[in-house]
C-alpha positions in Angstrom: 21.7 56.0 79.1 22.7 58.9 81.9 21.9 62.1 81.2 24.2 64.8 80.1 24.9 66.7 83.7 26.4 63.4 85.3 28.6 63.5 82.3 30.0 66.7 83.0 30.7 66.3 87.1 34.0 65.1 88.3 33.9 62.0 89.5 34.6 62.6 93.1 34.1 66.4 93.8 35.3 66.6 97.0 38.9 65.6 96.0 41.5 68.5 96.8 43.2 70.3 93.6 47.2 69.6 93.5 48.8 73.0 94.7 51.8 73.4 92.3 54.2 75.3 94.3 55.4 78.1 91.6 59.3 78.8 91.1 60.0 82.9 91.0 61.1 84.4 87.9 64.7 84.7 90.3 65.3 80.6 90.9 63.9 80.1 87.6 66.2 82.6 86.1 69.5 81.0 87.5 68.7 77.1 86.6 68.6 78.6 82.9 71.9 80.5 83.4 73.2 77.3 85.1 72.1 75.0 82.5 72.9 76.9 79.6 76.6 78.0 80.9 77.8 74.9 79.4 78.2 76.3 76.2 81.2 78.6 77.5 82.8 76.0 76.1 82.3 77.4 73.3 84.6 80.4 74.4 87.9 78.3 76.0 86.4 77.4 79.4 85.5 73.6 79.9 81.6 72.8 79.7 81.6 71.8 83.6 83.6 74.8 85.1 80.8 77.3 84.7 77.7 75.2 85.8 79.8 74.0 88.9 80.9 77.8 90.0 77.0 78.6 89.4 75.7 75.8 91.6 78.5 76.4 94.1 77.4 80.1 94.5 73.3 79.2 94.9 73.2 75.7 96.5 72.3 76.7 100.0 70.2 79.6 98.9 67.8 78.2 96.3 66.5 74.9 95.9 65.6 75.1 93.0 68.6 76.2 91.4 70.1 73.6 93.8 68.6 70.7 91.9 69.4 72.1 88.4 73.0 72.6 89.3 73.5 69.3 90.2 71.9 68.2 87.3 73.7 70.8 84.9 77.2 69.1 86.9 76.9 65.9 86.5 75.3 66.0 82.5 78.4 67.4 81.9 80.7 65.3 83.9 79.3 62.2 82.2 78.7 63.9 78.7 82.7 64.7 79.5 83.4 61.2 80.0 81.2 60.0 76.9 83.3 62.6 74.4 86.4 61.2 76.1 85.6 57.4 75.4 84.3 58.6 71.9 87.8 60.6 71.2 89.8 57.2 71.9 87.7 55.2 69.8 88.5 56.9 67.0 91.3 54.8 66.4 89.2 51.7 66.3 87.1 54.4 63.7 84.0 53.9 65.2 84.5 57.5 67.5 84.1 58.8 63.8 80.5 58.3 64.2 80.1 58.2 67.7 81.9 61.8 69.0 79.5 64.1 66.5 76.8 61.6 68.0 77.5 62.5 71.3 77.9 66.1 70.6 75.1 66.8 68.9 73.1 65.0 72.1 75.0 67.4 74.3 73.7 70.1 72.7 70.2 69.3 72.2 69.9 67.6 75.7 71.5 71.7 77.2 68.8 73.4 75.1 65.9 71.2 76.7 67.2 71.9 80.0 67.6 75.3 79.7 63.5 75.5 78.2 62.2 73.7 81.3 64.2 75.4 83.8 63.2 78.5 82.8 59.6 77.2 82.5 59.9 76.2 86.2 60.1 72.6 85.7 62.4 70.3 87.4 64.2 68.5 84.4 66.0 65.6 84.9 68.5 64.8 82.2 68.8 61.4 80.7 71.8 59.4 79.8 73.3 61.0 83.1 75.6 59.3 85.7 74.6 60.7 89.0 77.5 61.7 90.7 76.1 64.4 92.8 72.7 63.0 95.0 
């Protein structure tokens, strides 16, 4: 039976720690703003108008914020597309169900987005068409 010290050392000491390159509170700051600007749709302006201007302005400046916008952009182009298809379904009824289905995603999914951004993580949404590489 080994004692209790071997059961407390790593098992290979020598082994470099991950460096986790940190995001400033800046880049962090506008992949929030980018990801949660889709709900000015709530206000008139189409969900992917203010995520696109936002990722237009910072995409050669922040890498970061690069990679959210294009994430932000093309969630909503597809989430766009996906309330489209649902809205013509309706006259076969089953855009009933599926349109608040894909809503309420939209919403929960922009919510998630905006929590890991601003946590510095690099989110990657899923049910997304990837439009923008």
């Amino acid at each position: 039976m080994p004692d209790n010290e071997d059961m407390t050392q790593p098992e290979n000491p020598t082994a470099p720690t991950p460096q986790v390159a940190t995001i400033d509170d800046s880049s962090r700051t506008w992949a929030s703003l980018t990801h949660i600007s889709a709900f000015s749709m709530f206000v008139g302006i189409p969900s992917l108008i203010a995520p696109l201007v936002m990722w237009l302005i910072k995409k050669d400046e922040n890498p970061y914020a690069d990679y959210h916008g294009k994430e932000a952009v093309n969630f909503n182009i597809s989430f766009l597309l996906y309330a489209a298809v649902s809205a013509v379904l309706i006259l076969a009824l089953v855009g009933l169900l599926l349109l608040p289905a894909v809503l309420l995603t939209w919403f929960i999914l922009v919510i998630v987005a905006t929590v890991k951004a601003s946590n510095g993580e690099y989110y990657r949404y899923p049910l997304t068409i990837r439009f923008l590489n």
